[in-house]
N, CA and C atoms as a LAMMPS dump frame, in Angstrom:
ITEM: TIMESTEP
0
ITEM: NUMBER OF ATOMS
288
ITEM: BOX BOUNDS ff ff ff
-5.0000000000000000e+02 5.0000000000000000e+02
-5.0000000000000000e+02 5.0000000000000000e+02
-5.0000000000000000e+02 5.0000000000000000e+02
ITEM: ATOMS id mol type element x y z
1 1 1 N 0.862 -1.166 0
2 1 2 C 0 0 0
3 1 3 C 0.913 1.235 0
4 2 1 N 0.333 1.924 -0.944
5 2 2 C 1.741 3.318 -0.788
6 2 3 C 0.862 4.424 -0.061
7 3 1 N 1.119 5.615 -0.236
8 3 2 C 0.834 7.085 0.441
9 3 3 C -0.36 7.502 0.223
10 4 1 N -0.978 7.064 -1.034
11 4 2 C -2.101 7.45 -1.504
12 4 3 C -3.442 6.134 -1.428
13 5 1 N -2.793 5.796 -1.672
14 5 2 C -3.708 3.887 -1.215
15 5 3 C -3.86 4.169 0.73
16 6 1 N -3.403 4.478 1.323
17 6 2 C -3.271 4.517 2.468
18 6 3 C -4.073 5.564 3.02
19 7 1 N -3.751 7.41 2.148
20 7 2 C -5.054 7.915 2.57
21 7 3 C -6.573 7.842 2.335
22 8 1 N -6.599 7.09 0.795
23 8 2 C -8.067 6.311 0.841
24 8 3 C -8.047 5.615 1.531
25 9 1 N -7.803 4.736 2.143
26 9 2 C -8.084 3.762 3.34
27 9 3 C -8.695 4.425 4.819
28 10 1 N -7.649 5.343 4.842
29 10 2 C -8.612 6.094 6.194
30 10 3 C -9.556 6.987 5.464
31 11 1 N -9.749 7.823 4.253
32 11 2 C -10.631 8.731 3.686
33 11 3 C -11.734 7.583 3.843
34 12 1 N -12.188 6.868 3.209
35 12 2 C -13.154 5.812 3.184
36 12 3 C -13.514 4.743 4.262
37 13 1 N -12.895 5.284 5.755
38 13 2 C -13.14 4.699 7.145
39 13 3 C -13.154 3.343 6.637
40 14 1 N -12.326 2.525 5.924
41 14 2 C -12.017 1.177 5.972
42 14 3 C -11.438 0.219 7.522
43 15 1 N -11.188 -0.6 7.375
44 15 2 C -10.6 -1.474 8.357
45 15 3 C -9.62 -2.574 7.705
46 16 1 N -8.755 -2.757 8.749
47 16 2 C -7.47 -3.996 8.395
48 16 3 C -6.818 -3.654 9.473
49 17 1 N -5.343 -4.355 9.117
50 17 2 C -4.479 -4.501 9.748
51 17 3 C -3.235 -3.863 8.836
52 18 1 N -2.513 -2.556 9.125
53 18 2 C -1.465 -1.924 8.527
54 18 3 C 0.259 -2.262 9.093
55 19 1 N 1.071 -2.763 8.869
56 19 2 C 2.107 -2.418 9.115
57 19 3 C 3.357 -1.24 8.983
58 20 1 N 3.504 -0.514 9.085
59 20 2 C 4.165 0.608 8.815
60 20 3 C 5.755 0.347 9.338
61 21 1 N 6.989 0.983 8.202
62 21 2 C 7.838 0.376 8.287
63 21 3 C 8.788 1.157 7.324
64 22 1 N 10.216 1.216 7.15
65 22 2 C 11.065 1.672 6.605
66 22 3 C 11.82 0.89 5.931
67 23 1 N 11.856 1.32 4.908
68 23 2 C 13.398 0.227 3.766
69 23 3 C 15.162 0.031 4.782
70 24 1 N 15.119 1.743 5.135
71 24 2 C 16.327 1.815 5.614
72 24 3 C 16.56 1.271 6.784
73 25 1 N 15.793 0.467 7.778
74 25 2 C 15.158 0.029 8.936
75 25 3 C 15.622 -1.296 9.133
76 26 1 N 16.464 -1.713 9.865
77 26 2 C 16.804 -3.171 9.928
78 26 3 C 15.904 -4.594 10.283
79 27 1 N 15.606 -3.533 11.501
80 27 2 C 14.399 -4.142 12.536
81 27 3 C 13.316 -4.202 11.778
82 28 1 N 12.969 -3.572 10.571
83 28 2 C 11.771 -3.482 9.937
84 28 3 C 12.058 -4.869 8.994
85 29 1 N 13.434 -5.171 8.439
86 29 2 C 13.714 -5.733 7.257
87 29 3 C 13.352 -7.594 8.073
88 30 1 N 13.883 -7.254 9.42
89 30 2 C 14.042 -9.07 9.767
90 30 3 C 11.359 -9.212 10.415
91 31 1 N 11.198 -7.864 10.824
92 31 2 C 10.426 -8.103 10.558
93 31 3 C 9.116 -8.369 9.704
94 32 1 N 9.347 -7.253 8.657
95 32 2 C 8.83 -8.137 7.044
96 32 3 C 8.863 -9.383 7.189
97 33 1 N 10.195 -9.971 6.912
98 33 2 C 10.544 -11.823 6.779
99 33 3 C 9.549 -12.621 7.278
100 34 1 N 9.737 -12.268 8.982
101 34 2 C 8.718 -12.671 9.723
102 34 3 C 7.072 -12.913 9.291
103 35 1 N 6.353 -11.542 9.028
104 35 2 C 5.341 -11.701 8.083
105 35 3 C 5.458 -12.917 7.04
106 36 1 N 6.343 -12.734 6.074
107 36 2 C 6.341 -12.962 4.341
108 36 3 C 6.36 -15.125 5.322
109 37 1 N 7.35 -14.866 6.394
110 37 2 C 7.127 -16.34 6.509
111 37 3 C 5.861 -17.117 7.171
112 38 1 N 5.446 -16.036 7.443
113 38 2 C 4.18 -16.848 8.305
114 38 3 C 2.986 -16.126 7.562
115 39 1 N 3.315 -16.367 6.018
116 39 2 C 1.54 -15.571 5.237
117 39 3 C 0.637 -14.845 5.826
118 40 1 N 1.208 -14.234 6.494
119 40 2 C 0.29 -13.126 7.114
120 40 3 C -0.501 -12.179 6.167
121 41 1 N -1.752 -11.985 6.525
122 41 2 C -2.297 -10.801 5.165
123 41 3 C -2.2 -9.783 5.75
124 42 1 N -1.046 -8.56 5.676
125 42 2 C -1.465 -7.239 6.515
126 42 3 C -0.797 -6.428 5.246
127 43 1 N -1.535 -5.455 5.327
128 43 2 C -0.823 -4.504 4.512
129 43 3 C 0.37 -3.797 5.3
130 44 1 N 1.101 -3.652 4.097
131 44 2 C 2.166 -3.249 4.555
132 44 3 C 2.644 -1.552 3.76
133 45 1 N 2.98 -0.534 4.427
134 45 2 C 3.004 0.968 4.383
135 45 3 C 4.405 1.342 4.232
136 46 1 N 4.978 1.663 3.651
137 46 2 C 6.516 2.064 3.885
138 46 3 C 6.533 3.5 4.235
139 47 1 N 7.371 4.342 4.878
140 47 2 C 6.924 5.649 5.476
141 47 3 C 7.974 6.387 4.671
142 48 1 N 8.865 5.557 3.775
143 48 2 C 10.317 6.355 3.26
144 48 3 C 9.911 7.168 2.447
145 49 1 N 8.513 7.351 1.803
146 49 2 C 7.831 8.23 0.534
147 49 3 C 8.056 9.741 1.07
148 50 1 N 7.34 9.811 2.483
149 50 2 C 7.201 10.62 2.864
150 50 3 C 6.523 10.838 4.297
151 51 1 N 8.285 10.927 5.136
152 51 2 C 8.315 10.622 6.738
153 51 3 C 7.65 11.896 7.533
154 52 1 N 7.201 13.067 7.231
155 52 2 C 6.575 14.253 7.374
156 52 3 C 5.037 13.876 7.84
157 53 1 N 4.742 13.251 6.395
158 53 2 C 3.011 13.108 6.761
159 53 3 C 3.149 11.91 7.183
160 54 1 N 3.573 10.7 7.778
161 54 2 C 3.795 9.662 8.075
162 54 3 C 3.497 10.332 10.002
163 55 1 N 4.676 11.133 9.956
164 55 2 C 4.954 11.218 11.61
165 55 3 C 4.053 12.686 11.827
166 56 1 N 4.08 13.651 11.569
167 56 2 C 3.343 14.958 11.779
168 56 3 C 1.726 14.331 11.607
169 57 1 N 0.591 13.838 10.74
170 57 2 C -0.655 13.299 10.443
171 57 3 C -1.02 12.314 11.169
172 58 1 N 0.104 11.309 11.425
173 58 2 C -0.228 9.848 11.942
174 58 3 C 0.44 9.408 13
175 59 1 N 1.154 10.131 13.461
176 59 2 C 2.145 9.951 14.886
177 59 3 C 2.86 8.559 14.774
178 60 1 N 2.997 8.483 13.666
179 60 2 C 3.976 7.61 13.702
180 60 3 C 5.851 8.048 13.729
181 61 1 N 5.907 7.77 14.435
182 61 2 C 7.881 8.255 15.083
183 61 3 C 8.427 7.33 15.34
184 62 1 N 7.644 5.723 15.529
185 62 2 C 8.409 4.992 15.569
186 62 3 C 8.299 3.183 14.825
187 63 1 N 9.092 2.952 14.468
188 63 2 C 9.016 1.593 13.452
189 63 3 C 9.657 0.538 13.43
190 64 1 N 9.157 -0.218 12.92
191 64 2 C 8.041 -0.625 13.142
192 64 3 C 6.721 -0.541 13.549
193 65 1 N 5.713 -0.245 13.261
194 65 2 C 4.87 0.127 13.827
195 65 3 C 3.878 -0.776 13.251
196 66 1 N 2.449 -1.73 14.269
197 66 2 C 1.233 -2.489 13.532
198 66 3 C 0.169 -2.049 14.419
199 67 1 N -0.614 -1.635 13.394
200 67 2 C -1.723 -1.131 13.561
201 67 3 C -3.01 -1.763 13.152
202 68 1 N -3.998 -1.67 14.079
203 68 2 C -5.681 -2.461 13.099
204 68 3 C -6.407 -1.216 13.516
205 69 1 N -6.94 -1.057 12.525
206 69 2 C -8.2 0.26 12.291
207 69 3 C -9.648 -0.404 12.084
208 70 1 N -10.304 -0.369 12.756
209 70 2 C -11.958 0.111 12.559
210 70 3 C -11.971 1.312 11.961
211 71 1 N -13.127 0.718 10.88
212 71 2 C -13.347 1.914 10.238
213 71 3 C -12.138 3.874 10.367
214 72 1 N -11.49 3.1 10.329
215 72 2 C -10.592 4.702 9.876
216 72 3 C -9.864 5.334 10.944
217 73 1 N -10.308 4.088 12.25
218 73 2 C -9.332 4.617 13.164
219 73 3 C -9.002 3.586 14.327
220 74 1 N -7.653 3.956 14.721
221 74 2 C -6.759 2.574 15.599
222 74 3 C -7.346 2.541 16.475
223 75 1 N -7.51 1.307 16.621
224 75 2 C -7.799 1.024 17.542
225 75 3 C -6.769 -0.014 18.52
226 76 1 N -5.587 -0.623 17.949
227 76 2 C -4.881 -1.338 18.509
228 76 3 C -3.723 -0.744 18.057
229 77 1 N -2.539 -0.926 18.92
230 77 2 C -0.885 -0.761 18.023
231 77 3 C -0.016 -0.946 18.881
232 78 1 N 1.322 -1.761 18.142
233 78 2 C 2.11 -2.28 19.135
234 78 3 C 3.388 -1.822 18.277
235 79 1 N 4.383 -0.945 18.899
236 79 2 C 5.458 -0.98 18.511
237 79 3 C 6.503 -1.811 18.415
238 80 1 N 7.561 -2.022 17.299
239 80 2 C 8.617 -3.288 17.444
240 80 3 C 7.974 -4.159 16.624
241 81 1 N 8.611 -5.556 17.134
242 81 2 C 8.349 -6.634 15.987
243 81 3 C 7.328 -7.218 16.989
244 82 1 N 6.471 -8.289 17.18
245 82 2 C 5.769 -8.549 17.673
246 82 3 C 5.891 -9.956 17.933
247 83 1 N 5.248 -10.306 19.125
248 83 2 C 5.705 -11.349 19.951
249 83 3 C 4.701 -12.447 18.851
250 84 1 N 4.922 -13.934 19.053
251 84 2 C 4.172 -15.109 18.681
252 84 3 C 3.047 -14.79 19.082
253 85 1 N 2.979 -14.458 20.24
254 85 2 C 1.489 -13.895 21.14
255 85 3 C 0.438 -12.977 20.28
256 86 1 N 1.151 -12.161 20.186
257 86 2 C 0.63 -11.008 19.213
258 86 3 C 0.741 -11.598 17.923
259 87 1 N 1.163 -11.844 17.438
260 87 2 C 0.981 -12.304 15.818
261 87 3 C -0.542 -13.367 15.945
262 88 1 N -0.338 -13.992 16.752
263 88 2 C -1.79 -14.631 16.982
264 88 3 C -3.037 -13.791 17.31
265 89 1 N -2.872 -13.092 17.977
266 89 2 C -4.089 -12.154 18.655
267 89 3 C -4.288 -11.303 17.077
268 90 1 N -3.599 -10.78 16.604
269 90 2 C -3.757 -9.853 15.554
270 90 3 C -4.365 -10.61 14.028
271 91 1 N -3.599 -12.068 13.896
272 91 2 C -4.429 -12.929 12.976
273 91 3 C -5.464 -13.663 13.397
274 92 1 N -5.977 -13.687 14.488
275 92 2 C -7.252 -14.106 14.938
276 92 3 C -8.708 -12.93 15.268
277 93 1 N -7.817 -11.671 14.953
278 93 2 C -8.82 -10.61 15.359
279 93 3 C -9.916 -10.61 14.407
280 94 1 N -10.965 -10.186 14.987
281 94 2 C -12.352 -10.625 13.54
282 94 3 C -12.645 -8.42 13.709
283 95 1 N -12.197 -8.459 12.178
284 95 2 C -12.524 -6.932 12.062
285 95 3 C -13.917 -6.922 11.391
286 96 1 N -14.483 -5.874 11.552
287 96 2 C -16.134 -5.535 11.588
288 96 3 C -16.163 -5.691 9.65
């Protein structure tokens, strides 16, 4: 999902599960993997487009970052890579 896919998503109070994350980001790179190995369906956001409206709009400052939105707004988020625990709770969550 890029910058613009992302503000339709909240423009249109959608729901999912977003990951937000940096290329230049190490911690971001071994956690991708993580995802890509365990087929996770989350979208995934890169913030390197443009870290301004990323962190000033969305308070995001820090990354890794996973997020699930109801309709257009968080309702959950856990910074870092996320425990087995959490990867379960987050692929078992039933969004509206």
């Amino acid at each position: 999902m890029n910058k613009n896919e992302f503000k339709t998503f909240i423009l249109n109070k959608q729901s999912g599960v977003i990951v937000f994350y940096s290329d230049y980001c190490d911690v971001c790179s071994k956690y991708l993997k993580i995802i890509e190995q365990n087929n996770l369906q989350w979208e995934e956001v890169s913030c390197d487009d443009d870290v301004p409206f990323f962190y000033k709009q969305h308070g995001i400052d820090i990354i890794p970052v996973t997020r699930i939105y109801e309709f257009g707004k968080v309702v959950w988020e856990k910074l870092d890579i996320l425990t087995p625990e959490e990867i379960e709770y987050v692929r078992n969550y039933k969004l509206p």
